[in-house]
C-alpha positions as a printed Julia matrix, in Angstrom:
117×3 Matrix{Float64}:
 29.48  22.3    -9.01
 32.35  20.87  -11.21
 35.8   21.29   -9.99
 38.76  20.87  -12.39
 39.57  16.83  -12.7
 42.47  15.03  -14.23
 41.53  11.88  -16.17
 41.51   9.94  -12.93
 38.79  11.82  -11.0
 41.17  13.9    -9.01
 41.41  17.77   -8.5
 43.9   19.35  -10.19
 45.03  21.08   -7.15
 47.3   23.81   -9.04
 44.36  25.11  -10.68
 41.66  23.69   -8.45
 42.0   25.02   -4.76
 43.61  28.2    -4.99
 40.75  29.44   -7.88
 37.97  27.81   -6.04
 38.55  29.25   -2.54
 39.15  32.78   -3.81
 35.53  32.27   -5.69
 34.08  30.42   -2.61
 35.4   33.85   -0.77
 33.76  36.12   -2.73
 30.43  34.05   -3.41
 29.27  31.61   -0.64
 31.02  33.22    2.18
 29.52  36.04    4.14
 31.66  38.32    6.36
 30.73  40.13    9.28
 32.6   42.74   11.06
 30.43  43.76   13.96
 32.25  42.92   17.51
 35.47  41.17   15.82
 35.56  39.51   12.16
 32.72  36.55   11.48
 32.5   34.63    8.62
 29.04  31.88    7.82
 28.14  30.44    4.61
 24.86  31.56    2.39
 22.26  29.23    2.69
 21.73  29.16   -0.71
 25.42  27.94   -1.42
 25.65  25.34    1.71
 25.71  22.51   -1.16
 28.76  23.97   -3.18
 30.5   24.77    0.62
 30.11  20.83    1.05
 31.05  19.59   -2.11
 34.42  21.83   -2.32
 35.22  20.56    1.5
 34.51  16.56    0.54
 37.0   17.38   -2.54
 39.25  18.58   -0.19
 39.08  15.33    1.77
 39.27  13.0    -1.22
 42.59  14.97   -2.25
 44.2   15.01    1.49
 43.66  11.11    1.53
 46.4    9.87   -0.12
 48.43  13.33   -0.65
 52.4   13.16   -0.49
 54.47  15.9     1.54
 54.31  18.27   -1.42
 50.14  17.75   -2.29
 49.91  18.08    1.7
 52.06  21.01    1.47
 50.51  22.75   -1.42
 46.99  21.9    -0.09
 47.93  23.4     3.12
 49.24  26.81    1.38
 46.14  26.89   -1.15
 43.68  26.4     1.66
 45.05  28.05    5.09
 47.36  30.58    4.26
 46.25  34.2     4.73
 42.72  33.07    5.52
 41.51  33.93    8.65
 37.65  32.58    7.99
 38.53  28.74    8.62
 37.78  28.48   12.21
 34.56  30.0    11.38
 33.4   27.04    9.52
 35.12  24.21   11.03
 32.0   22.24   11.1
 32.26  21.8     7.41
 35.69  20.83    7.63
 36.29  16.53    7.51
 39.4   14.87    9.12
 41.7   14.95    6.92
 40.67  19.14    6.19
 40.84  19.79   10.0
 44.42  17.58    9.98
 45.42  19.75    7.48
 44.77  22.93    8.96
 46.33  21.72   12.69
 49.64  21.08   10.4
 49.99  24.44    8.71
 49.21  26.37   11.98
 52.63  24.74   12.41
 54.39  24.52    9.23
 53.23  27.18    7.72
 54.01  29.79   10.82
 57.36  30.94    9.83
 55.61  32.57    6.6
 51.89  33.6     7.76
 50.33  34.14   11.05
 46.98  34.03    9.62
 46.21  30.72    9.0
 42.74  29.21   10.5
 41.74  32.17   12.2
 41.08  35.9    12.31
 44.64  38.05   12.65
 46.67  40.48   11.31
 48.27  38.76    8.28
């Protein structure tokens, strides 16, 4: 899958992240409420899963506090699936996330992991 690139390769992360995780949600994702809230990724769709989480890395590389910041927002706050999928998550992803459980506390308390937003 294509993601939105400026002329340099790079996401456009405005338009990018926030759109693509919100279609990720509703698409690839599969959520189970049986015991307590579960969230796994269709087989079918492992490949896009992938390529959106190595996009993440790429932009998380060289980002500056405000592309860290905004990548933190687009991809952590409010979601409570992330720690269901942490395997597909690279360094710089899972770096991200340990940072807005902390930065991004005083505004959301669902960041990463299942609770009441």
């Amino acid at each position: 899958m294509s993601w939105y690139l400026d002329t340099d390769g790079r996401p456009l992360l405005y338009v990018a992240f926030g759109d693509a995780r919100e279609w990720i949600e509703k698409n690839v994702l599969v959520h189970a409420y049986v015991s307590e809230p579960r969230t796994s990724v269709r087989p079918a769709h492992r490949a896009t899963f992938v390529e959106f989480w190595e996009l993440v890395e790429r932009a998380a590389e060289d980002a500056d506090r405000d592309r860290r910041l905004l990548l933190m927002i687009e991809l952590y706050e409010h979601v409570g699936w992330t720690d269901d999928v942490l395997a597909y998550l690279g360094p710089n992803a899972l770096e991200l996330l340990d940072a807005a459980r902390t930065e991004l506390a005083h505004s959301a308390r669902q960041i990463g992991r299942w609770a009441a937003p």
